[in-house]
N, C-alpha and C positions, 0 to 999 in steps of 0.2 A: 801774310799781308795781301798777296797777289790773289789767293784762292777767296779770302774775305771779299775784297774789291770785286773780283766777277760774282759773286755770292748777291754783294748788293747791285750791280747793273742789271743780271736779272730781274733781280727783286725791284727795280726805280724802274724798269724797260719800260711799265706803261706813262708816268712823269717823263722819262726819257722821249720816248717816241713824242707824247702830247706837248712837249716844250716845242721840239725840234719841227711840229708839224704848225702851231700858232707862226711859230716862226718864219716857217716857208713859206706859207700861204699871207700873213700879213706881213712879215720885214721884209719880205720882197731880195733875198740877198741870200747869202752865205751862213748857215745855220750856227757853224761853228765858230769861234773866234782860235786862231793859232797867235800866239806869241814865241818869240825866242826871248827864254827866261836863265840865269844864270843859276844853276842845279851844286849839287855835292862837289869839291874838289874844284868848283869854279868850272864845271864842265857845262858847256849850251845846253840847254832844251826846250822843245819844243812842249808848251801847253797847250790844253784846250779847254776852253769857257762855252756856254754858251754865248752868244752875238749877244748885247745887249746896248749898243750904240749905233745910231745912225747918224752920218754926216758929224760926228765930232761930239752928239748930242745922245743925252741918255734919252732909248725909249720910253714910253709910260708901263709897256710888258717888262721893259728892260730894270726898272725902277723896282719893279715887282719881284722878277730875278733876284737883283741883287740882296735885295732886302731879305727874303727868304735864306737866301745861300743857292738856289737851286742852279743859277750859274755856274759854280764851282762845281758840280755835279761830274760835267764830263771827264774832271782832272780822274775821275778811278780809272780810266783808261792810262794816263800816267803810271797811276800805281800799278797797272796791270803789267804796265812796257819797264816797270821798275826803276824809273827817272825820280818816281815822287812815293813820299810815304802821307799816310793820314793826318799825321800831326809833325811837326818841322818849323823852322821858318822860312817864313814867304818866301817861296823863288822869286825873284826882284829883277825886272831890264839890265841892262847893263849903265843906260843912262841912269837911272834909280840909283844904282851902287856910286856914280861918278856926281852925281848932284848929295847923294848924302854924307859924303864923302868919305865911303867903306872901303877903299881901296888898299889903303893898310896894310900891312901887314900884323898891326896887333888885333885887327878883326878875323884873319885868315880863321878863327877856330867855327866863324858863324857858318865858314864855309863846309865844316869835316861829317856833316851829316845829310841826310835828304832834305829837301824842302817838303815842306805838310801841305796840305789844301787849310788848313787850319794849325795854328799854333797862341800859345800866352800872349804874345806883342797884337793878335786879334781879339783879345778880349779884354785888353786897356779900353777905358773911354777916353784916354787923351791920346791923341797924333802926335809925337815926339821922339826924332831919331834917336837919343841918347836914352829915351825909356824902352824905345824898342832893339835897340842892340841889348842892352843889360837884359830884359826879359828875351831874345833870344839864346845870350849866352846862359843865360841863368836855368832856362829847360836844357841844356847842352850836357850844363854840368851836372842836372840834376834828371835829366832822364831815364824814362821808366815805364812798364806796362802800365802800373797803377797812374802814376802821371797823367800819361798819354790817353787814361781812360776817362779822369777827371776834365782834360782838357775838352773832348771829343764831346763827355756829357755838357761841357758849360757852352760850348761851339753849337747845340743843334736848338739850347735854346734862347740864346739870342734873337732870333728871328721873333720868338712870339715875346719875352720878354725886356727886352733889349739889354747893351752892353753893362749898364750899371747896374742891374739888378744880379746880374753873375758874376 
């Protein structure tokens, strides 16, 4: 998974650089975004996004980010430091976990794997904690190459089709 991840940062380095360089030159800031995210085993980590907020507000680049996925991009540095896998579910705040209120212990199993830059609970079109615990548990217990490939292929195109069409 690690040698894939550098495989494609090569291969994204010019997206890479030309994200990272609109970015310097117009958001006037910090190119990177770091969060402390709660990983496998309930262990911290550190992610990284691209910026895609200013003062509390989404940019109009940042909107463009998102919507693509290219945001999520810098997480193969994750996977490269081996905190995060391709497909998972979402590493989540800690506030996230204590406002959804996953703290549980009959949640602990959401915890026993990596977190993905993508997973099934991001290809719902409804926002709902109890559909996205079930569809996280649910790749948990059904996890798989084949899986994780379907997931990966329905993940890249969202962007140009959006969520209900996959």
């Amino acid at each position: 998974m690690r040698v894939l991840a550098i495989i494609l940062i090569i291969i994204l380095s010019p997206i890479l650089l030309g994200v990272s360089f609109v970015l310097l030159i117009f958001a006037k800031g910090k190119v990177i975004f770091k969060q402390k995210r709660v990983g496998k085993d309930k262990i911290e980590i550190i992610i990284f996004k691209f910026r895609t907020m200013t003062n509390n507000k989404v940019t109009p680049f940042g909107r463009i980010l998102r919507k693509t996925g290219i945001d999520e991009l810098p997480q193969l540095f994750n996977i490269v430091k081996g905190n995060m896998a391709f497909v998972g579910p979402r590493p989540l705040t800690q506030s996230d976990i204590d406002r959804l209120e996953w703290n549980d212990e009959k949640f602990s199993n959401r915890w026993s794997v990596k977190p993905g830059i993508t997973g099934t609970a991001q290809l719902v079109t409804v926002c709902d904690k109890n559909l996205s615990m079930r569809e996280d548990l649910n790749y948990i217990a059904n996890k798989s190459f084949k899986l994780d490939i379907k997931i990966l292929l329905k993940s890249m195109l969202v962007p140009f089709v959006g969520k209900g069409a996959v």
